[in-house]
N, C-alpha and C positions, 0 to 999 in steps of 0.2 A: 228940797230934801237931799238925802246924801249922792244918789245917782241921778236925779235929776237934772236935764239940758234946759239950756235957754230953748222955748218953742217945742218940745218935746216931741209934741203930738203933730208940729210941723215934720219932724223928723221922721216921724210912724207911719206919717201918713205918704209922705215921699218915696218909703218902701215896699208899700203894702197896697193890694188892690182892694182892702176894705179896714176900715178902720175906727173905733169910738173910743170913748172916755165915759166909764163904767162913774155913773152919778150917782147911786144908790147903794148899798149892801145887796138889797131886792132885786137889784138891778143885773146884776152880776148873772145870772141863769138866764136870761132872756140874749144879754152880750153873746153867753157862746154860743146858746141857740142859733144864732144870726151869724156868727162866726163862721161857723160849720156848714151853712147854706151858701154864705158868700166863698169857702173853700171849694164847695164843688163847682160853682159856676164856673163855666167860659175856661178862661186860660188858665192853667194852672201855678198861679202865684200864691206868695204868702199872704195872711191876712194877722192885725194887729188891735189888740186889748190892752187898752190901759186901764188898770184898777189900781183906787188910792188907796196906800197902806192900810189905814186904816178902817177902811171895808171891811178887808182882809179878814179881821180880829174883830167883825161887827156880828150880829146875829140877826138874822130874817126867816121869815117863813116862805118855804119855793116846797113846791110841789116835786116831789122825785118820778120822772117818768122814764123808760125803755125807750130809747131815740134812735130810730137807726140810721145806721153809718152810710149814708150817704155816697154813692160812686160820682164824680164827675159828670155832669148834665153839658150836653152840647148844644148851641142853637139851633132850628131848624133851617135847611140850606133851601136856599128858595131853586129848585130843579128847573126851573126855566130859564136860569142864567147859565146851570151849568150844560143845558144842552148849549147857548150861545157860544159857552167856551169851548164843547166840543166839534160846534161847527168850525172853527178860529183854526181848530189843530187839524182835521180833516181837509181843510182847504190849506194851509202851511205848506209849503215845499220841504222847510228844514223844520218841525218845531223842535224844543229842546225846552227841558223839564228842567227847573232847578227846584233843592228842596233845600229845608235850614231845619234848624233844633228842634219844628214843631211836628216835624214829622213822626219821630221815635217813640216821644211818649204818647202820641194820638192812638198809637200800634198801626202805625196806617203803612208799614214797612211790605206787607205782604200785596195789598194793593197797590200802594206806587210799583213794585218790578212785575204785574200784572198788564195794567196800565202801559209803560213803558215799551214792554216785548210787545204787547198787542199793536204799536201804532212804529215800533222799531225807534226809539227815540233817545236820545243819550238823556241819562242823567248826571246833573252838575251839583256834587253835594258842598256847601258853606263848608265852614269847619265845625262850626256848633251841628252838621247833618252830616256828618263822618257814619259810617254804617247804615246810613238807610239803604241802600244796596249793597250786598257787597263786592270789595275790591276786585277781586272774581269774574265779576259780571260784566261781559264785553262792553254794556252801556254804561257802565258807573263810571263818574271822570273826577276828579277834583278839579279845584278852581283854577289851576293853570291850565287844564285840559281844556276847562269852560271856554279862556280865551280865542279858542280855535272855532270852536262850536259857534259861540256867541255871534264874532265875527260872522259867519252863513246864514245863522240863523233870523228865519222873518215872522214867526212867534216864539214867546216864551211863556212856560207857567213857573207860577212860582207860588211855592206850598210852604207854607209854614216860618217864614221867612221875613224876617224887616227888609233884607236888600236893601240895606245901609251902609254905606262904608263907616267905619267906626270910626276916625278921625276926622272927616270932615263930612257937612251936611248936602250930601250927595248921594243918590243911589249909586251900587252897588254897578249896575251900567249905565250907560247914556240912555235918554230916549232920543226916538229917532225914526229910523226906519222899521227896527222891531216894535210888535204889537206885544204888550204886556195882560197877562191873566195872574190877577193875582186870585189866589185862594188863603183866607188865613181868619182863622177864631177873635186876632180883636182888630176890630176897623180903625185904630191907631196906626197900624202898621201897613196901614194901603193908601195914607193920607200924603199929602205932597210931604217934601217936594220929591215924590214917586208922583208918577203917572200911568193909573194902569189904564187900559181900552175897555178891562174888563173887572170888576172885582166882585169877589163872594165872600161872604162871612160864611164860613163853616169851617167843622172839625175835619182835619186833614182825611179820617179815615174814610169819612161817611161821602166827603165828596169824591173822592180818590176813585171809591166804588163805584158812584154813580157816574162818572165819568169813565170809565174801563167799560160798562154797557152802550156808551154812545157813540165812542169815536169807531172810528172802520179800521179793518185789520189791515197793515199794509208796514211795508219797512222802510222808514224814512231814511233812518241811516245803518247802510250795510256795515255788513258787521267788519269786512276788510279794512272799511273807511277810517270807522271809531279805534282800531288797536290800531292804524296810521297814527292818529290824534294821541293813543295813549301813550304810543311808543314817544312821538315829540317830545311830551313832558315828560315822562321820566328822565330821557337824555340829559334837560335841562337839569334834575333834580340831581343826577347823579355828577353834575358836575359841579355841585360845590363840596367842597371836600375839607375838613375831615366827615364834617355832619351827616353826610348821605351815608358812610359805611358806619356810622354810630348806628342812626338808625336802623338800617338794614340788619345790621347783629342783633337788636334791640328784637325786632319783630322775629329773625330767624330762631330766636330762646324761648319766648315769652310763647307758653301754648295757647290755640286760636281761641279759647273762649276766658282765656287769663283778660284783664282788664288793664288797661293802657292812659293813665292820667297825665294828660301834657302840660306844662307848665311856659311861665315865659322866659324863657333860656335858649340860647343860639341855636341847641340841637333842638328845641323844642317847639324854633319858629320853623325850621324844615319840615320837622313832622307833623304838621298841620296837614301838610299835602303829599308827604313824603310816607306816612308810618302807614301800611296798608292793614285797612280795616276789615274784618270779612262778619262781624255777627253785629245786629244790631247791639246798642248797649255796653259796646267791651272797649268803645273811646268816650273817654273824658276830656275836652276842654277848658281853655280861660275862661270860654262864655263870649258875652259881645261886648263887656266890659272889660276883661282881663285883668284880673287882679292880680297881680302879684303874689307871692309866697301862698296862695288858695292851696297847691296842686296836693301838698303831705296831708293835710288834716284831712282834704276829701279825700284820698285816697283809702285814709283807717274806714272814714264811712263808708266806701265800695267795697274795702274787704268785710265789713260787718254784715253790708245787706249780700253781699256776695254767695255766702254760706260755704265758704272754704275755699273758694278759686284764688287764684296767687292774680294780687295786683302789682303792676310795675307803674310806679313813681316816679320818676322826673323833675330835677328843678338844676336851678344855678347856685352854686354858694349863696349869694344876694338874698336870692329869693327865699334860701331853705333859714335864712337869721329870721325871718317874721314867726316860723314855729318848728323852730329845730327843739321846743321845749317839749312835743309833741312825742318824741322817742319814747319819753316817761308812759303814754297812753300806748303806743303800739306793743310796748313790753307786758304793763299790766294786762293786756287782755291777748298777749301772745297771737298779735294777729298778723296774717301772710303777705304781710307790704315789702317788695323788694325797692328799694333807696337808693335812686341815684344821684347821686349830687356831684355835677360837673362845676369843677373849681378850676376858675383861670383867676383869682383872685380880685374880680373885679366886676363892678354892676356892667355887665360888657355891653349890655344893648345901648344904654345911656353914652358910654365911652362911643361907642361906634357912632352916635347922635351926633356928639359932641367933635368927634374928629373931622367930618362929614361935612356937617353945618359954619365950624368954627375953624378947624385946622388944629386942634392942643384939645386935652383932657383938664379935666379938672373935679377934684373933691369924687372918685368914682372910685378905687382903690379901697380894700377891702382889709380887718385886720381880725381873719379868721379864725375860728379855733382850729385845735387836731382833729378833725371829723372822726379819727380812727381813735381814740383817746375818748373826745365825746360818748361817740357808738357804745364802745366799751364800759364807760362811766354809767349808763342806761344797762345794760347787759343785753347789749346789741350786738349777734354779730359784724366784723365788717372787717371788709376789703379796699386793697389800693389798686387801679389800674391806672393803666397809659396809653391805650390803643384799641382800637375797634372790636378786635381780635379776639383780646383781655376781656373787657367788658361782656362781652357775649358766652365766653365762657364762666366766668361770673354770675352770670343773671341765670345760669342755664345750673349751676351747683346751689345760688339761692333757691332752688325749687325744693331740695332735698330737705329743708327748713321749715318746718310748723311757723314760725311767728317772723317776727321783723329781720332784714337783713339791711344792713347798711352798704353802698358801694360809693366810693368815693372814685370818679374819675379825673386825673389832671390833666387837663387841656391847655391851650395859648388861645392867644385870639382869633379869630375865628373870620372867615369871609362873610360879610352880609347875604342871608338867602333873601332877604325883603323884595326884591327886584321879581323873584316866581309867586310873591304872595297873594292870592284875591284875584278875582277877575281881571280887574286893573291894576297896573303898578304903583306905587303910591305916590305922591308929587315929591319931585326932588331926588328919588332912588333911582340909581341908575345901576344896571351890570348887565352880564355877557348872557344875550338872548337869543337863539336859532330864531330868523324868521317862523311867523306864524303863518307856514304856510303849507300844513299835511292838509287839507282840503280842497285847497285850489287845485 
């Protein structure tokens, strides 16, 4: 047919945690029925229907019934592993909690810094678990923090989280001499090559809880210790420059419960670890796949479900070409997305690959429109800056704005932050580290 792929249902089925191919007319009501069951379960993914057109335009007879909507159903956690795992952290010297993306939407935010304060424990949030504590919070650390932590530490739990490095098939850390607990709703993501000592299928919130009743009250890591560790990494962070005073403007504008979508762009690999977060739900990432030009369109959907808070946008020139056609949808519905688009004219990350790897560029150079011209053409506002300074004041007069603001920032290229990113550095990235040594 006219949309139709080779293997289609190969394809549906490769994104979806549940999937059929509707064979009936009749058949069609029992699909979503089944749909909507496999939507609550377990992990919150999408699920996928294929019906043939001509069903569509078929006629059967189905029973019309009141179904109701269904909330997210969790497994039950079997409570005798999770006392094992609070024995693990009650005997621990150093333990140290790392949490990922599943934490937020479990709501298990109030529990983990429960938890936490009760046994004194830093928390090590991924990027995809930005806000499950907030920034605020003596224990909260990002993942270059984690580096220090990790290093002392002789357990870890880990909630919600693959603890995969995205590039190659490696955890997240070595195994070794740390003892790993993992916690996480699908037992795909506890499987090699992780090695946990310990794992539990459950919902982050439900165990979070019953682990906060088990372990003993006591402060593993004083609180002088952890802002030694925090102060470490920011030093780091704040020296790559220009990006650390991008960001820093970014966050000093943007009010605390405004919503923060990062993209993959020079400034936007900074503020993975760099843009301090303080309410659950108000960062947006790439995800653990990183897609490119994602960050605009999801952003219109934050400011929709938002119900008026002002979202801040982020992307690269590069990356704003896959839906710079998207201006048309933020104007129609006049919605509160402020638009950043840092243009150095060039796919810079790939260039900076490219330079690294190879020594020359090649085919990465970019042949842009007038972003301010575009904006306009849409009946967007927009702005040109050049400085940290700019910018911040900028994003701070887009508030005065009901619906979309365009800002175009012009930059050059940019120093690699890749060397601060993720527990581990990534193979081959090399730059300017302070010893890891605010614990020793």
């Amino acid at each position: 047919m006219l949309h139709e792929i080779k293997d289609q249902t190969g394809f549906v089925k490769g994104l979806t945690k549940w999937n059929c191919v509707v064979e009936s007319a009749a058949g069609i009501e029992a699909a979503v029925d089944e749909a909507f069951e496999a939507l609550a379960a377990g992990r919150p993914r999408p699920v996928g229907i294929e019906v043939p057109h001509d069903y569509l335009s078929a006629r059967a007879e189905v029973g019309l019934q009141d179904v109701p909507i269904k909330t997210a159903s969790q497994p039950m956690f079997d409570k005798q592993a999770l006392r094992a795992a609070a024995e693990l952290l009650n005997e621990a010297k150093l333990p140290v909690i790392y949490v990922g993306g599943g934490v937020v939407p479990s709501n298990a935010t109030t529990a983990l810094k429960a938890l936490a304060e009760k046994i004194g424990a830093p928390v090590v949030m991924s990027d995809n678990g930005r806000g499950a504590l907030t920034d605020r919070h003596p224990l909260a650390m990002n993942s270059l923090a984690g580096r220090a932590v990790f290093k002392h530490a002789d357990v870890v739990l880990i909630v919600g989280s693959r603890f995969m490095d995205t590039l190659t098939p490696t955890p997240s850390w070595p195994t070794g001499a740390i003892r790993f607990i993992h916690i996480n709703i699908d037992t795909e993501d506890m499987t090699a090559p992780r090695a946990p000592d310990l794992a539990v299928v459950a919902d982050a919130a439900g165990a979070l809880e019953e682990l906060k009743e088990c372990v003993v009250r006591r402060t593993a890591l004083p609180r002088q210790d952890a802002q030694r560790v925090k102060d470490w990494a920011q030093g780091q962070i704040e020296a790559v420059s220009p990006q650390a005073a991008y960001v820093a403007e970014m966050r000093r504008a943007l009010p605390e419960d405004g919503i923060f979508v990062n993209e993959l762009t020079q400034v936007g690999y900074l503020a993975r670890i760099a843009f301090p977060v303080y309410e659950p739900r108000t960062y947006i990432g790439p995800g653990y796949q990183g897609t490119l030009g994602y960050g605009f369109p999801v952003a219109l959907g934050a400011a929709v479900a938002a119900g008026g808070r002002r979202v801040l946008s982020i992307t690269g020139d590069g990356g704003f070409g896959w839906n710079m056609q998207e201006l048309a949808t933020a104007r129609r519905y006049s919605l509160p997305v402020t638009l950043i688009v840092f243009n150095d004219g060039h796919y810079g990350n790939v260039r900076a690959i490219q330079k690294r790897e190879f020594g020359a560029e090649v085919a990465v150079d970019l042949a842009n429109p007038d972003f301010q011209l575009l904006a306009k053409a849409f009946g967007v506002p927009a702005t040109q800056v050049a400085s940290p300074g700019a910018l911040g004041s900028a994003i701070a007069e887009s508030l005065k704005e009901d619906g979309p603001v365009l800002i175009e920032a012009k930059v050059g290229e940019m120093p690699s932050p890749w060397h601060l990113l993720r527990l581990q550095p990534m193979q081959g990235v090399s730059g300017p580290v302070a010893p890891i040594n605010p614990l020793d």
